[in-house]
C-alpha positions in Angstrom: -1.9 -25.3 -15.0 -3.5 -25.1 -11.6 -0.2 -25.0 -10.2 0.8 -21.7 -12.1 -2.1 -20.1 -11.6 -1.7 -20.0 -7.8 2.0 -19.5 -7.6 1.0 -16.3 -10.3 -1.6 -15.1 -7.3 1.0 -15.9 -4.7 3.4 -13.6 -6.7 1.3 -11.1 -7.4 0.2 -10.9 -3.7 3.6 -10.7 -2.4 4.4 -8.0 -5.0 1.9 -5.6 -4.2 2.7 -6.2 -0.2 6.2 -4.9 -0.6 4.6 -2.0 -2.6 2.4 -1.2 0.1 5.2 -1.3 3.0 7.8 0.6 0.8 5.0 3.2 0.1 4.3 3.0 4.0 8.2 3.1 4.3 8.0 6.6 1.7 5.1 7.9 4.2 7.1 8.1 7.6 9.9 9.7 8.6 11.2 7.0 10.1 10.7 4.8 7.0 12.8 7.1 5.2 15.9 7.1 7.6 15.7 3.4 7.2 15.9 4.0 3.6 18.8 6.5 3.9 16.6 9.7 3.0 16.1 12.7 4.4 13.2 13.2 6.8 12.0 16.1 4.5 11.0 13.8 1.8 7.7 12.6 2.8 5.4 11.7 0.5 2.0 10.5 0.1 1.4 10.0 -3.5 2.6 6.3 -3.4 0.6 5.1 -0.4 -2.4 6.6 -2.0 -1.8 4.9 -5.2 -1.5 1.4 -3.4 -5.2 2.1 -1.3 -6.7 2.8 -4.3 -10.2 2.7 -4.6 -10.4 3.7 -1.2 -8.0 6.4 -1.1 -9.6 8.1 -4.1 -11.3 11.0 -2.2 -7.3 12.0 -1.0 -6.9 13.1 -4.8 -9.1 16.0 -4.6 -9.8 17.0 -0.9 -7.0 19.1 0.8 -6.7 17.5 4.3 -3.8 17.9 6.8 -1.1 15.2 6.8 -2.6 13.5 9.3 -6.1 12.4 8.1 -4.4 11.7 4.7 -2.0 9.4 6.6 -4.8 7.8 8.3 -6.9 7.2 5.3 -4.2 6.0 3.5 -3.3 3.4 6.0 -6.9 2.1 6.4 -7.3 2.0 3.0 -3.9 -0.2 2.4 -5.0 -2.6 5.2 -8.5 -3.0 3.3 -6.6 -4.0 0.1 -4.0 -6.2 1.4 -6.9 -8.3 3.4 -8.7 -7.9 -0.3 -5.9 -9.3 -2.2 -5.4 -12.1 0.6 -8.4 -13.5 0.0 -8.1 -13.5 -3.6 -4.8 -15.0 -3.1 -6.2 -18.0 -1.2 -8.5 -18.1 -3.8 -9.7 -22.1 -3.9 -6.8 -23.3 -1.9 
């Protein structure tokens, strides 16, 4: 049972780390010419989504692109080193 526990928190982990770099990916127009898209498709909504709770305040301020992308990038960083320490868990 142990076992299964940890490889779920392993999964989970690695699940919401290729979230965050494909909404990263969505965020830069360089990320989207590696995904074949147009460099007018930038978007924002899915990087917030992935900082949440930190990125809340980006839902209802109107900031230019470039304190959004900030936030949004410090806010990811604070989740992913969340969520590795609650992968590592007891381990």
């Amino acid at each position: 049972m142990d076992r299964t526990i940890r490889a779920a928190r392993w999964s989970l982990y690695g699940a919401f780390v290729l979230a965050s770099v494909v909404s990263t990916m969505l965020a830069l127009p360089v990320g989207l010419a590696a995904l074949g898209m147009e460099p007018n498709q930038v978007t924002f909504l899915p990087l917030s989504v992935t900082g949440l709770p930190w990125s809340a305040p980006l839902f209802w301020m109107e900031l230019d692109s470039v304190t959004r992308l900030a936030i949004a990038l410090v806010s990811n960083v604070l989740n992913l080193a969340l969520g590795l320490m609650l992968a590592r868990g007891s381990d």
